[in-house]
C-alpha positions as CSV (number, residue, x, y, z in Angstrom):
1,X,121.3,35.7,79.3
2,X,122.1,33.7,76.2
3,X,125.6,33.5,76.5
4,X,124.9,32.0,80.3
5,X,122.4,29.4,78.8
6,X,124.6,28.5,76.1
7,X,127.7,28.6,78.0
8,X,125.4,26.1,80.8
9,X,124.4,23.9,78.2
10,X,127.9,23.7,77.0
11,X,129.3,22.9,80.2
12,X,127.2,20.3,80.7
13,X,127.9,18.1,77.3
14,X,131.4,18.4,78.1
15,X,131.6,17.0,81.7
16,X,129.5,13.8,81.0
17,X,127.9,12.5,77.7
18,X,130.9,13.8,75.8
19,X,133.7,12.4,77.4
20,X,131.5,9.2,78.2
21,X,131.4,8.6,74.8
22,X,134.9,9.4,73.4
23,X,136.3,7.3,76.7
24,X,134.7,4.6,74.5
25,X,137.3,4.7,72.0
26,X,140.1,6.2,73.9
27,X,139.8,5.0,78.0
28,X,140.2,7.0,81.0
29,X,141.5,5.0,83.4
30,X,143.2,7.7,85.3
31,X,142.8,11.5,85.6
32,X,145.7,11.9,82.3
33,X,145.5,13.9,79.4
34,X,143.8,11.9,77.7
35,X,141.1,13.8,75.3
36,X,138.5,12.7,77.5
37,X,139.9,13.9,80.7
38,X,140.5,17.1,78.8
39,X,136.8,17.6,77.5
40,X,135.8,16.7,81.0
41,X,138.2,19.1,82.8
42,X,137.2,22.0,80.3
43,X,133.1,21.5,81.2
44,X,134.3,21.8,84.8
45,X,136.3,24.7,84.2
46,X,133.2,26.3,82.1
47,X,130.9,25.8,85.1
48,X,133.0,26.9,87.7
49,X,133.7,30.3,85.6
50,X,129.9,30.5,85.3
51,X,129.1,30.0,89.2
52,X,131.7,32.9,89.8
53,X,130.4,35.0,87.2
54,X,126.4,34.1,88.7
55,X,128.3,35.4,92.1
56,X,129.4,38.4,90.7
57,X,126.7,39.7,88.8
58,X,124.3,39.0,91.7
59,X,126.1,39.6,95.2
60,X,123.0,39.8,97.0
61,X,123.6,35.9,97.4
62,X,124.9,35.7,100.4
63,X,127.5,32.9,99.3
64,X,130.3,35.1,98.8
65,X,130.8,34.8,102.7
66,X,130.3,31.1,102.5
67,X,133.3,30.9,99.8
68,X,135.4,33.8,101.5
69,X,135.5,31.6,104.7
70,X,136.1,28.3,102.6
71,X,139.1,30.2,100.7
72,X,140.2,31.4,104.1
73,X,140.2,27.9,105.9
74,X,141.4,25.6,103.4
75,X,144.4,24.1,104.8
76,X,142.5,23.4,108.2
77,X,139.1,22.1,106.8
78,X,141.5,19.7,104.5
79,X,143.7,18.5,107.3
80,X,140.2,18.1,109.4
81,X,138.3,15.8,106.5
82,X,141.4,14.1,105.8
83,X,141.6,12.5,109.2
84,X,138.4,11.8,109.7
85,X,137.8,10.2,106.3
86,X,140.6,7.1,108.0
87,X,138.1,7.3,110.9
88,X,134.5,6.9,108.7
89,X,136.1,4.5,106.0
90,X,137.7,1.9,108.4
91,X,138.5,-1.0,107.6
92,X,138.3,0.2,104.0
93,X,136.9,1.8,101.0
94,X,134.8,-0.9,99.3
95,X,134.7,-3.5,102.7
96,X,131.6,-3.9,105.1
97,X,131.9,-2.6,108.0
98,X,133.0,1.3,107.4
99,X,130.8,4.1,108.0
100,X,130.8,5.3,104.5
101,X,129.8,2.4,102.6
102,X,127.1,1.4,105.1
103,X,125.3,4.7,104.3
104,X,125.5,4.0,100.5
105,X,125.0,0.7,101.1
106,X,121.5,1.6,103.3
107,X,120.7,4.2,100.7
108,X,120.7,1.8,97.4
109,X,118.1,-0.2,99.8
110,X,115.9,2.6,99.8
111,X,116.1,2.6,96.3
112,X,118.8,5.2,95.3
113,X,121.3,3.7,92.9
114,X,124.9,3.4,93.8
115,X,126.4,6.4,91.8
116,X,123.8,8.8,93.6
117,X,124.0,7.5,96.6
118,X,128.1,7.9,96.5
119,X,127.1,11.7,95.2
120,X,124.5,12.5,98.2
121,X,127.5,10.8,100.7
122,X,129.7,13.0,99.0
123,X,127.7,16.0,99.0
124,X,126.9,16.1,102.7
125,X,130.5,15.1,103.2
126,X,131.8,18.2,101.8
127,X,129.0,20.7,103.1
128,X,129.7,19.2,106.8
129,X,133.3,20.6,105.9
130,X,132.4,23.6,104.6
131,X,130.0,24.3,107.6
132,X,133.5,23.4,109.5
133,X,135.4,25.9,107.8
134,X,132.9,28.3,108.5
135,X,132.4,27.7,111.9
136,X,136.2,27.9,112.3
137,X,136.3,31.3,110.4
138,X,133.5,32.7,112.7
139,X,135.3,31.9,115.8
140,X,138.8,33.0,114.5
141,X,140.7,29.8,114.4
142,X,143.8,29.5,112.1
143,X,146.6,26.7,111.9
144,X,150.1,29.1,111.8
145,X,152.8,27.5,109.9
């Protein structure tokens, strides 16, 4: 249980306040390797290897299916967000007017700052796509190449 806490902890320094800091003297201005792109991607790498091991020492979660059907329907939930991101962002990322930055933009109203109102758009972004991907996986629909 240690090793999960500690390994938790350490994950978690090195996906923000670390690389936040070092990005200080050495900028990330793009995803390169840059050290703090590194220390970031190594914290995300930590946390994912915990949430499998979490998954495999208690199956009784019944997420397994969940990620089974997500692993199974990747190419088609992809292709499906893709296209409906043009849809939802028109006429643009940062521009009035699109779907996407109308909800963030309603949502720092209400009093949620901007980068957790992009996370909460994001969030149920992705889980309407996984619910997708499970939805096609339950009904047996596949995109043959």
């Amino acid at each position: 249980m240690i090793f999960y806490l500690t390994l938790l902890f350490t994950g978690g320094l090195l996906l923000h306040p670390i690389p936040s800091l070092l990005s200080l003297l050495l900028p990330m201005s793009k995803p390169l390797w840059t050290p703090p792109f590194l220390i970031q991607t190594t914290g995300m790498t930590l946390l994912s290897w915990l949430l499998a091991s979490i998954i495999d020492i208690y199956p009784t979660i019944q997420v397994t299916q969940f990620l089974e059907a997500m692993g199974r329907k990747s190419l088609e939930v992809y292709l499906a967000a893709e296209i409906l991101q043009e849809f939802v962002m028109y006429p643009g990322k940062r521009r009035a007017g699109g779907v996407w930055e109308t909800v963030i933009t309603l949502l720092e109203k209400l009093g949620v700052g901007r980068a957790w109102s992009c996370f909460l758009v994001s969030f149920v972004w992705a889980g309407l796509f996984a619910g997708f991907g499970l939805a096609l996986d339950w009904m047996g629909w596949k995109i043959k190449l």
